[in-house]
N, C-alpha and C positions, 0 to 999 in steps of 0.2 A: 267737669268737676274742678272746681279751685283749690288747688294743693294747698297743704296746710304752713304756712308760718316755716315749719321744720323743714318740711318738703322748700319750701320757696328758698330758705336758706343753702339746702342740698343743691338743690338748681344752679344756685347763682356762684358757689363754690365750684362746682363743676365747670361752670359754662366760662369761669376764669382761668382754670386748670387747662380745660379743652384748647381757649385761646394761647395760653402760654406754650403749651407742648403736642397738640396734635390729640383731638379723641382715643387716635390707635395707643398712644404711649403714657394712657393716662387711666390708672385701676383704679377700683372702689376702696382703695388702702389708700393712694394718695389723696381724694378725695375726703375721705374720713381723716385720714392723719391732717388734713388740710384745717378739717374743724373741729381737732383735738381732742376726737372721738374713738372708739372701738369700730372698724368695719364691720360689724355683727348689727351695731347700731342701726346702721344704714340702711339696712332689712326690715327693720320696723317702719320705714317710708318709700322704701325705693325696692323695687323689684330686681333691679337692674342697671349696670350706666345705657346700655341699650333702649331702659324706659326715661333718661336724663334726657340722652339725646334728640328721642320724639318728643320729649315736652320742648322741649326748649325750641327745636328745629322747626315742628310744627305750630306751636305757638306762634313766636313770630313771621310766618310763612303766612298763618288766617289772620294774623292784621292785616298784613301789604294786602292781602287778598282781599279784606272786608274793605277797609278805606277806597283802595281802587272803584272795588262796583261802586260806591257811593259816589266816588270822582266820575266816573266813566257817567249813571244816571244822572248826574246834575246836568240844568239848564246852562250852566258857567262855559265861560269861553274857555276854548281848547288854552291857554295862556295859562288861566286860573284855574284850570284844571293840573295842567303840570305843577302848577307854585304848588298847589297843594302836595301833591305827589313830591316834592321837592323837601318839605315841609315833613310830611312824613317819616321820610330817611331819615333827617336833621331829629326829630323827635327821638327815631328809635335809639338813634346812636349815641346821642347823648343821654337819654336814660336806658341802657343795656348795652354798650358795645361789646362785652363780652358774649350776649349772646346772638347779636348781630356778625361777630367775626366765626363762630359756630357755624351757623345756618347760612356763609360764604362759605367757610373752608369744610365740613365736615356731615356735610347731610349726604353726601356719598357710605356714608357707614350707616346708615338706616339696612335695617337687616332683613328688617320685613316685608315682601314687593307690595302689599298694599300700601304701608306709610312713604313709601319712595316712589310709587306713582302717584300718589295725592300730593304728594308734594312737587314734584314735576310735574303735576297738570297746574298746581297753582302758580306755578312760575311759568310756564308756558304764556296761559291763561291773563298772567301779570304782564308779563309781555308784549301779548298781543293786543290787551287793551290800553298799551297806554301807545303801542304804533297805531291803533286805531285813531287817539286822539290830536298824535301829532299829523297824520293823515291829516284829518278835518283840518286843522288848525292851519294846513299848506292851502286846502283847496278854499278854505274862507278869508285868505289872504292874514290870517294873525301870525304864522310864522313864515318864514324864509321858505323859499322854494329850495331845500338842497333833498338828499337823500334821505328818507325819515330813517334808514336803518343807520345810517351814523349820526344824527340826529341823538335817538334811543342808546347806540352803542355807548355815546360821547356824555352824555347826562346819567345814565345808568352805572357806567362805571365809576364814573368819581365819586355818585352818593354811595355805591357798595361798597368802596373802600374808603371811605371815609372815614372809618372809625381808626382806620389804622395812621390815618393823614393826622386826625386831632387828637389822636390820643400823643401824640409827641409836640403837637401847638398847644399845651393846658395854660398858656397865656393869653390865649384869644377867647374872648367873653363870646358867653351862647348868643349875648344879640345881635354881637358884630358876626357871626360864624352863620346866624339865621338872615340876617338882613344882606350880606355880602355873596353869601352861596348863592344863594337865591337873584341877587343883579348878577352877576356873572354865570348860571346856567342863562337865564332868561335872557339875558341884551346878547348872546351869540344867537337866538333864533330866531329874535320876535322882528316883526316890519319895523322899519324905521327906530331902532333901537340906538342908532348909531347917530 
């Protein structure tokens, strides 16, 4: 179901509050007060910050997850397969980082053990598909023979923190930020890069 206009508003208020101060130390008062509203209000769209935080957490957890399988099924070389994945992060972060530093720092507050094992099997699941690809990608001679678990560690980490890296560069244009991430994950792994 697509939240409404109001709802998406709540969300995105939230999921800046969340970044500024921690899920734990952030009520449906500051929230409300955030959009100079009555926290009563809030109840006419939101159940809960507990249902903010599954929208939001889960939300962006079923893209990386949907993009992936379409990464993972394509004919593409394992190469063009990470750019994409690469590409993706770059996406999200720049249209959502507040809800991209969320779904890092605060999907531990999922209350529910159904929505916080679906959500760790998609990150599990994300994981492990994209070690699958850099796999391939060592044994078809497209990347470097090193370790794919630091490989993954070393690409993964920089795109999940990235929002916090560009959110303090707002000088550097999205296409030097898409074009430069992108040569610098790729030319440390691919053959003859160098």
């Amino acid at each position: 179901m697509k939240p409404t206009d109001r709802k998406t508003e709540i969300i995105n208020v939230a999921a800046r509050l969340f970044k500024e101060k921690g899920y734990s130390a952030v009520t449906v008062r500051d929230i409300a007060q955030a959009m100079n509203i009555k926290a009563a209000s809030l109840y006419n769209h939101i159940a809960s910050k507990q249902e903010i935080l599954v929208l939001i957490v889960i939300t962006i957890a079923e893209e990386f997850t949907t993009v992936m399988e379409e990464v993972q099924q394509s004919e593409a070389s394992a190469i063009a397969k990470i750019e994409r994945i690469i590409q993706l992060h770059i996406d999200i972060t720049l249209r959502n980082p507040d809800a991209l530093a969320c779904l890092n720092n605060d999907w531990m507050h999922l209350e529910q053990e159904a929505d916080l094992k679906y959500f760790l099997k998609m990150r599990t699941d994300y994981e492990e598909n994209f070690r699958q690809i850099v796999k391939v990608g060592v044994q078809n001679g497209e990347i470097q023979h090193r370790n794919p678990e630091v490989i993954i560690f070393s690409i993964l980490s920089t795109l999940r923190t990235l929002y916090l890296w560009y959110n303090k560069t707002k000088s550097l244009s999205e296409t030097t930020l898409r074009n430069d991430m992108r040569n610098v994950l790729l030319e440390g792994i691919t053959v003859n890069a160098r």
